[in-house]
Steps between C-alpha positions, in 0.01 A plus 500: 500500500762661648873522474603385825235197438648343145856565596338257809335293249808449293747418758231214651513386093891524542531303822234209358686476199665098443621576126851572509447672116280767633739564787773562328285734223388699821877523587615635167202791545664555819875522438400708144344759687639790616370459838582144523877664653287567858673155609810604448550806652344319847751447774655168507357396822116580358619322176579211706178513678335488177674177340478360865125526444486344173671253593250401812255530247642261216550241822119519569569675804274850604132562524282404212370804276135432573561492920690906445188551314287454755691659798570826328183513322365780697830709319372409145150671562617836518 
């Protein structure tokens, strides 16, 4: 399996995830880790754009996981 396909596999795990307990243990990873300061050093706008996002996505708004799945599909064979 490759790279590119369980860093795939573990953001569709992230995205599915309803307990709040797991969540925020996937946060602390994040935030501990020296890389976790990518965020930071974005631009303000792209930050924006980002929580902007989240927040369509905590409202139930955006395309479902499974339907990006199947339109970019042809992507993930490669």
């Amino acid at each position: 399996m490759s790279f590119d396909t369980i860093k795939l596999g573990l953001a569709k795990k992230i995205i599915d995830i309803k307990n709040k307990g797991i969540i925020n243990q996937i946060k602390t990873i994040f935030d501990t880790h020296p890389e976790a300061k990518w965020f930071e050093s974005l631009p303000d706008d792209v930050r924006a754009s980002f929580e902007q996002g989240i927040k369509e996505a905590d409202r139930g708004e955006g395309t479902p996981h499974e339907i990006v799945m199947i339109k970019f599909k042809k992507w993930l064979k490669k």
